[in-house]
C-alpha positions as CSV (number, residue, x, y, z in Angstrom):
1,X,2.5,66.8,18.5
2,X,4.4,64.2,16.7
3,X,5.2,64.2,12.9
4,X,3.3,61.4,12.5
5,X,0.4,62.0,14.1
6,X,-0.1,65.2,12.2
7,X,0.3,63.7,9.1
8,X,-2.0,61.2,9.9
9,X,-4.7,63.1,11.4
10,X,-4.1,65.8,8.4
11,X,-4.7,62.5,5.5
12,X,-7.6,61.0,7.1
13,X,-9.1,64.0,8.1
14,X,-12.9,64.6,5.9
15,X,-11.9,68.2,5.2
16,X,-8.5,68.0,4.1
17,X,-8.4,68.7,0.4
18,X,-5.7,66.1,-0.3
19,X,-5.6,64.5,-4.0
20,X,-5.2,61.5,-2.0
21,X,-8.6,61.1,-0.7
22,X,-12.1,59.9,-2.8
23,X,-14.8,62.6,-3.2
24,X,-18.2,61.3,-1.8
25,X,-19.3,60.4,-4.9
26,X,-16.1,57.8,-5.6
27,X,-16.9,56.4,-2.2
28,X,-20.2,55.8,-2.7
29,X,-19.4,54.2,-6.1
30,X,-16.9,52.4,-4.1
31,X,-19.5,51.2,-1.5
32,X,-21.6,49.9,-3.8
33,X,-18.8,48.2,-6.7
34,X,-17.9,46.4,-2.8
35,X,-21.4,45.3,-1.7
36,X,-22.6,44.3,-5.3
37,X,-19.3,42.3,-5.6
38,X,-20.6,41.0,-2.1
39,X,-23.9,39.7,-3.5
40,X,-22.6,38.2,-6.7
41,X,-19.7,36.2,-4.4
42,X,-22.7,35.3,-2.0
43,X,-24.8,34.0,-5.6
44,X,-21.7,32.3,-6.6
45,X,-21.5,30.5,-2.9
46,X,-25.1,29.9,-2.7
47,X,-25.3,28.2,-6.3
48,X,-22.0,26.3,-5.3
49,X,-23.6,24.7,-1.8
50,X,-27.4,23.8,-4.0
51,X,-25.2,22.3,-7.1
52,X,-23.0,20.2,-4.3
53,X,-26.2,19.2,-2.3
54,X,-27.4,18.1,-5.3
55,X,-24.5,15.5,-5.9
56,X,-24.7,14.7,-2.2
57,X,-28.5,13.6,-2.8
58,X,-27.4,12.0,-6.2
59,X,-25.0,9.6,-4.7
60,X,-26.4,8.7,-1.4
61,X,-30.0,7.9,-3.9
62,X,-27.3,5.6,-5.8
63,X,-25.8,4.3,-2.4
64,X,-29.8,3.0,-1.6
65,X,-30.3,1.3,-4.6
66,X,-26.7,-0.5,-4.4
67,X,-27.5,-1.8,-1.1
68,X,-31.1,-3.2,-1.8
69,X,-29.3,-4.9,-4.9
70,X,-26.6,-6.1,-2.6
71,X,-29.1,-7.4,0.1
72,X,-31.5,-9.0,-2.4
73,X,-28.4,-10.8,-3.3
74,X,-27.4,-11.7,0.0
75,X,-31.0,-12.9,0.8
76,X,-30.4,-15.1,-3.0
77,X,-27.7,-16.5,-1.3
78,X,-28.4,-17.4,2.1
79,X,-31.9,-19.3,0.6
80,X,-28.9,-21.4,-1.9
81,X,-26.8,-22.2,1.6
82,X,-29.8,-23.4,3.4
83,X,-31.0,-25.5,0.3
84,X,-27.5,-27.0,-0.5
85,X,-27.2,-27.6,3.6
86,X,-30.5,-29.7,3.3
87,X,-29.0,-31.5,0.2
88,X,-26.3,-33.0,2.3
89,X,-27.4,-33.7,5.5
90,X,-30.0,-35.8,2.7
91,X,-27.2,-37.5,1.1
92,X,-25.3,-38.3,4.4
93,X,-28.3,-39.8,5.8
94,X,-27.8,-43.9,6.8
95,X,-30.5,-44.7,4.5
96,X,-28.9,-42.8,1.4
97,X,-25.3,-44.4,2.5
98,X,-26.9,-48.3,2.1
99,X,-28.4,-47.4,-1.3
100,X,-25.1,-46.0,-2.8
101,X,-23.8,-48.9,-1.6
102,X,-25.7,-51.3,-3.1
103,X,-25.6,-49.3,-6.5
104,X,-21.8,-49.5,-6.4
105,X,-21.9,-52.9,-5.7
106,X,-20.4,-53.0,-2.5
107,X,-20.6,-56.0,0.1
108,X,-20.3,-55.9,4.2
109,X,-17.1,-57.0,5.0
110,X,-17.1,-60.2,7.4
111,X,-14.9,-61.2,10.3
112,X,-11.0,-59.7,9.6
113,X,-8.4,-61.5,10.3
114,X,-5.2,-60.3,11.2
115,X,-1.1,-61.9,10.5
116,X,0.6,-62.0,13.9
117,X,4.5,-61.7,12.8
118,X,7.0,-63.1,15.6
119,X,10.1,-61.9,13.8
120,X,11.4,-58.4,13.8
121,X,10.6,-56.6,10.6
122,X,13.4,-54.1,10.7
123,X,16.9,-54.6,10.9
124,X,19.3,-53.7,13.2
125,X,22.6,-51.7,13.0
């Protein structure tokens, strides 16, 4: 048998009588410093997943009200676009054009007449 194999088999081994090795009683205090350090790291994780749902819940609740805001808004805004679209098809209307003209004190123009110019206007080089 190997060197190695001895001594590893000789410092793992549950009669040896090595300094080395825990009684029982330090294992089992060892066991359970492990599994209650388990449970207070699984407290710590579960209270860190509720306290970062919680934010999760706070901001998509904020998100909601944000958007209702935002589509009241847009609803605001569409009725103003339809009402100012009415406005001036109203104001383009024939009927509207002859009254603004009347107020500005506009007349129809008559028959134009137009110069006929037999010369050349621009020079040449």
């Amino acid at each position: 048998m190997s060197k190695y194999l001895f001594v590893t088999k000789k410092r793992f081994h549950p009669a040896s009588k090595s300094k080395n090795n825990f009684s029982r009683k330090n294992r089992l205090s060892a066991k359970f410093f492990i599994s209650k350090l388990g449970g207070v790291f699984l407290a710590i994780l579960i209270i860190f997943s509720f306290v970062s749902y919680l934010i999760q819940v706070n901001s998509l609740a904020t998100k909601g009200y944000q958007i209702k805001e935002l589509e009241k808004q847009l609803n605001e805004l569409m009725a103003e676009k339809a009402d100012l679209e009415l406005e001036t098809l109203s104001l383009q209307s024939l009927s509207a054009v002859k009254d603004r003209i009347n107020d500005l004190g506009m007349v129809a123009s008559g028959q134009a007449e137009y110069l006929s110019i037999a010369a050349p206007v621009a020079r040449a080089r």
